[in-house]
C-alpha positions as CSV (number, residue, x, y, z in Angstrom):
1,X,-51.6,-4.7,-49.3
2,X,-51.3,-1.6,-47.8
3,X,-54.3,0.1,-45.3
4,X,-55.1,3.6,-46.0
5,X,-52.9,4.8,-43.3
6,X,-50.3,2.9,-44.8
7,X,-50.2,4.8,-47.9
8,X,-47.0,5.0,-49.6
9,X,-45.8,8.4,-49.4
10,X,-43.1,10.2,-51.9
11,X,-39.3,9.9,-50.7
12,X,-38.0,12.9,-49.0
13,X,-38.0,15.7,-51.3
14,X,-39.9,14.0,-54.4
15,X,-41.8,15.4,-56.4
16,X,-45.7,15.4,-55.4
17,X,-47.5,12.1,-57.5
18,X,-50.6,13.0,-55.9
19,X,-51.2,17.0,-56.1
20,X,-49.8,17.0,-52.3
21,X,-46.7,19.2,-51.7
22,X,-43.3,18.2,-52.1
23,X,-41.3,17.4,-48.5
24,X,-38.2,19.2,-48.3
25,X,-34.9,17.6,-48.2
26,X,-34.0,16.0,-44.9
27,X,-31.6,17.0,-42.9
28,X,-28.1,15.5,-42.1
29,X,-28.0,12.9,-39.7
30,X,-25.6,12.8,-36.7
31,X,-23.5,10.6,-36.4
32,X,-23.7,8.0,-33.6
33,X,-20.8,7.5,-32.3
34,X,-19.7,3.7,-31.0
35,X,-18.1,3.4,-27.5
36,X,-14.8,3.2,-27.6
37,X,-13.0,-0.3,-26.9
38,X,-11.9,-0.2,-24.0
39,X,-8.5,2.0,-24.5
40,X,-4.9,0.6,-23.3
41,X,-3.5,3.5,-20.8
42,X,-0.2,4.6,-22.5
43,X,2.7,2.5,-20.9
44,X,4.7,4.2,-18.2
45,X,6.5,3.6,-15.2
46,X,4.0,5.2,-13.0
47,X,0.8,3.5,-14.9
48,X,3.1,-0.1,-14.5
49,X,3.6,0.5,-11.1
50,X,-0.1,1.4,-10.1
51,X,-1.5,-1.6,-11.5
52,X,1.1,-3.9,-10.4
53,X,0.0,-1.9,-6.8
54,X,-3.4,-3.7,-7.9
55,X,-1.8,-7.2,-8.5
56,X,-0.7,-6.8,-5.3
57,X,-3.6,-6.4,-3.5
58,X,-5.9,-9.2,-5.2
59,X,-2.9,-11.8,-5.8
60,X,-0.3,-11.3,-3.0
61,X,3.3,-10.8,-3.0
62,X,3.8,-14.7,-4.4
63,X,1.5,-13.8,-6.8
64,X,3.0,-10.1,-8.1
65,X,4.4,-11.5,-12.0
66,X,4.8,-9.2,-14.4
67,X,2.4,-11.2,-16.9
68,X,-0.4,-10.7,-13.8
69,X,0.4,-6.9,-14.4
70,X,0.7,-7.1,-18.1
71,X,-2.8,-8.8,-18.0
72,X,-4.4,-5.9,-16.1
73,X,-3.0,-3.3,-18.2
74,X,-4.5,-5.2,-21.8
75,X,-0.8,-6.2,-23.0
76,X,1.9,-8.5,-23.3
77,X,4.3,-8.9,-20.5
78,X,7.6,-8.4,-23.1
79,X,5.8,-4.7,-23.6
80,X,6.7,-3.9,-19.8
81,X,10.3,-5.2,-20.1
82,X,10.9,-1.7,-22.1
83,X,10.5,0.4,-18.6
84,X,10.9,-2.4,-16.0
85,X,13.7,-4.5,-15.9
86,X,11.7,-7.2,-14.3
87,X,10.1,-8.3,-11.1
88,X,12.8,-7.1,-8.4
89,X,12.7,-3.8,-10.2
90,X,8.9,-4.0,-10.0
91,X,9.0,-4.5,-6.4
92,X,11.3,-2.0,-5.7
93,X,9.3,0.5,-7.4
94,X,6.1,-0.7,-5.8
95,X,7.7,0.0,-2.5
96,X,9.1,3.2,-3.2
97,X,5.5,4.7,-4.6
98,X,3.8,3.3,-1.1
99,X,6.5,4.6,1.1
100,X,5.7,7.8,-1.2
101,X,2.7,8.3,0.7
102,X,3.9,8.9,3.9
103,X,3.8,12.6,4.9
104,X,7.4,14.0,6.1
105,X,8.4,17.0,8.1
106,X,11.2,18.9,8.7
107,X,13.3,17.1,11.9
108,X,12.3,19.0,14.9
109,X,15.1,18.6,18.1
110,X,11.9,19.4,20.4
111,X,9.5,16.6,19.2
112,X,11.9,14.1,17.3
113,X,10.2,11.1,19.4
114,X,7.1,11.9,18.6
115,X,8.3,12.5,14.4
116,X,9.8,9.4,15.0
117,X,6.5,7.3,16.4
118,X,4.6,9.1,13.9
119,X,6.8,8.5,10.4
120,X,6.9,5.0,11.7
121,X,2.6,4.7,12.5
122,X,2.1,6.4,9.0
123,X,4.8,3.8,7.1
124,X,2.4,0.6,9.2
125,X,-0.7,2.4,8.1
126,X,0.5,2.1,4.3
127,X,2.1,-0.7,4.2
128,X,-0.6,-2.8,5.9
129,X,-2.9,-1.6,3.8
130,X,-1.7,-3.7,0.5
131,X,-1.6,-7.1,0.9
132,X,1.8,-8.2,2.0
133,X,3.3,-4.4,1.1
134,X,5.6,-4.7,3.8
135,X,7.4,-8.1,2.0
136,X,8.4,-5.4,-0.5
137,X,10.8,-3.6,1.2
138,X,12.3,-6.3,3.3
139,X,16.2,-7.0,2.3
140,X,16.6,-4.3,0.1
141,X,18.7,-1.2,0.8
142,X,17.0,2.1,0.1
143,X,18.4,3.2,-3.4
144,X,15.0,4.4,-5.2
145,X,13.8,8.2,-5.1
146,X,11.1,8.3,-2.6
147,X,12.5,5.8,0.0
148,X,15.4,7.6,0.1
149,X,14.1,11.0,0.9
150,X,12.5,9.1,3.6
151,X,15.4,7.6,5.2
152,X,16.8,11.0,4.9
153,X,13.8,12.3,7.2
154,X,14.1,9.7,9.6
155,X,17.6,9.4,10.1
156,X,17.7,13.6,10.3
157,X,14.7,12.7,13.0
158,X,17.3,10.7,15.2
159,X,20.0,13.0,14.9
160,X,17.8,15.6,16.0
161,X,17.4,13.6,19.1
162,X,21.2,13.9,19.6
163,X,21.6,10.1,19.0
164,X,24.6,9.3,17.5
165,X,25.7,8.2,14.1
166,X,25.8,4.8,14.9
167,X,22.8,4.3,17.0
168,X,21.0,6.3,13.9
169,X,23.0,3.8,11.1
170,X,21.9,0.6,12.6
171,X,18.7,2.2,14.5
172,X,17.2,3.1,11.7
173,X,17.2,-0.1,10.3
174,X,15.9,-2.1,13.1
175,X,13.2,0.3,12.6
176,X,12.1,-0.4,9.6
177,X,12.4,-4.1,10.2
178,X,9.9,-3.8,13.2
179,X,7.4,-1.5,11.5
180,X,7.8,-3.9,8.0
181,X,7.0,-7.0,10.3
182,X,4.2,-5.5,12.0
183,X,2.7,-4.3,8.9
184,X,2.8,-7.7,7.6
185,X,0.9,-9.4,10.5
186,X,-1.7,-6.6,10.6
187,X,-2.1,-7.4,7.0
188,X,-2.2,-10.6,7.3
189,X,-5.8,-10.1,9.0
190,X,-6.8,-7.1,6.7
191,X,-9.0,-9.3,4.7
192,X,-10.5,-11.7,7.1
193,X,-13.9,-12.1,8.6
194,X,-14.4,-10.1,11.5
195,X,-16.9,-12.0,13.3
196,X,-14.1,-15.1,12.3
197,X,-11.3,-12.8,14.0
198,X,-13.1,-11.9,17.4
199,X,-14.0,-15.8,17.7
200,X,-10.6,-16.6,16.7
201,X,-8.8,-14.4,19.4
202,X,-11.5,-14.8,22.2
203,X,-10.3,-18.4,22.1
204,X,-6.5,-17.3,22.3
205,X,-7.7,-16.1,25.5
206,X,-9.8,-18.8,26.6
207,X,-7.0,-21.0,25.8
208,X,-4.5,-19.0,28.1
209,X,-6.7,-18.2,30.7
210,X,-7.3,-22.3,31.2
211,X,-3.3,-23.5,31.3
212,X,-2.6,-25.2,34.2
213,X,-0.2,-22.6,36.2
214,X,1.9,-25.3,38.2
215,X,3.0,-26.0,34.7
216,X,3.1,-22.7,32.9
217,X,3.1,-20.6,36.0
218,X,4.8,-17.2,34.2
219,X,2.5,-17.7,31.0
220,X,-0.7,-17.6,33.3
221,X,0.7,-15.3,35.5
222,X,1.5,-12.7,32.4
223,X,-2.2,-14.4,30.2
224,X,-3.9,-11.3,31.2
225,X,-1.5,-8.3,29.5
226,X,-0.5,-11.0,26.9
227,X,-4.0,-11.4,25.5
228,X,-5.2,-8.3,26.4
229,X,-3.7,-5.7,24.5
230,X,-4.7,-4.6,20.7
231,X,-2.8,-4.7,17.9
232,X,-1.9,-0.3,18.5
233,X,-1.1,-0.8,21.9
234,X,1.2,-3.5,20.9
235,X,2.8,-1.2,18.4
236,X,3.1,1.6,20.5
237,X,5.0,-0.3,23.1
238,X,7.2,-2.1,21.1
239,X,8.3,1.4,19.1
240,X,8.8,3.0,22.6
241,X,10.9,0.3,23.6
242,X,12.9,0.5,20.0
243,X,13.5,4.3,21.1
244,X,14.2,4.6,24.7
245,X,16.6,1.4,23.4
246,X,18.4,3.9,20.8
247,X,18.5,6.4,23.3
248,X,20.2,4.5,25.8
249,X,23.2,3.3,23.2
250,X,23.5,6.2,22.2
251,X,24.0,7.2,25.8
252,X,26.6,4.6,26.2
253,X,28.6,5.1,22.8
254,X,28.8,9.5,23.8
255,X,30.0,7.8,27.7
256,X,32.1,5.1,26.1
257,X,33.7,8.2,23.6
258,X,35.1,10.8,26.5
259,X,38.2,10.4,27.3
260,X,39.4,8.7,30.6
């Protein structure tokens, strides 16, 4: 049974039962909208390609399917064959969107060695920084958009320097073979523990520093500059050895061209 501040009162805009006034009508209410389920992006090569970027990154290059990137993207893997031929397209594409994000400049005679060390920094910087990116790229001739325009800048880079066309032909791709392999080792550690990766290489050097030097007399010898360096400096020198190597073919192909 009802209290008295229970009281039943009359419905919205009923007449009065008890002499009280009549309520006016109620107004309309809004709406509530439900969340939207969570919405498939619209399939397109760009949208495949980011989320296969993504694949990348948490599974690996081993582990880059197209059902992995169908799965991220909400849909069946047969759905992606309509704007991806299949996985060596994928990869393809991958790499050409990363090597996308490389800045390039107009080739500049005056500072092509520093263009050169800097196109190449900017490509490790990328590539390293997706799990096994660089794995991508390697055996594959540039044919897609955005690698080619950056072969274009490169190679323009080196004739800038005066090399010639067949120091630039096969320098450029030893190039890219020494940036693609020392973006994959820097990747390699990308993910790892730091406090693992200092204990790890402070034994490299203990283990060096102890060989016995009537055995390995060169190895202890050299221990110091081969443990010592970081992973830039290391770089660095190997890209100025790459260069000054170019330059020096090149030097011997003009010498080996004159006549007599």
């Amino acid at each position: 049974m009802a209290t008295s501040s229970q009281q039943a009162r009359p419905a919205t805009g009923a007449p009065a039962t008890d002499g009280q006034a009549a309520l006016p009508a109620a107004p309309p209410r809004v709406a509530r909208r439900r969340p939207a389920a969570g919405r498939r992006p619209t399939l397109s090569v760009p949208v495949i390609v980011a989320a296969a970027i993504e694949v990348l990154d948490e599974a690996g290059f081993a582990g880059l399917t197209m059902r992995r990137v169908a799965d991220r993207l909400g849909t069946g893997a047969a759905s992606l064959y309509a704007h991806v031929s299949g996985r060596e397209e994928l990869l393809e594409l991958v790499f050409d969107a990363l090597v996308g994000q490389v800045r390039l400049e107009d080739p500049d005679p005056a500072r092509w060695r520093e263009q050169t060390r800097r196109l190449m920094r900017d490509l490790r910087d990328v590539l390293s920084s997706h799990t096994d990116a660089a794995l991508a790229g390697l055996g594959r001739v540039p044919t897609a958009p955005q690698t080619l325009a950056a072969a274009e800048v490169l190679t323009g880079v080196l004739r800038a320097g005066g090399l010639s066309d067949r120091v630039i032909a096969l320098g450029f791709d030893q190039l890219v073979l020494y940036v693609s392999a020392s973006a994959y080792e820097a990747g390699l550690y990308r993910k790892a523990d730091p406090a693992e990766l200092e204990r790890y290489f402070a034994g490299v050097h203990a283990f060096y520093a102890s060989l016995p030097p009537a055995r390995y007399p060169v190895l202890t010898a050299i221990a110091p500059d081969m443990t010592g360096a970081d992973g830039d400096e290391r770089f660095e020198f190997g890209l100025n050895v790459i260069i000054a190597g170019l330059e020096a073919a090149s030097a011997a192909d003009k010498a080996g061209q004159q006549p007599g």
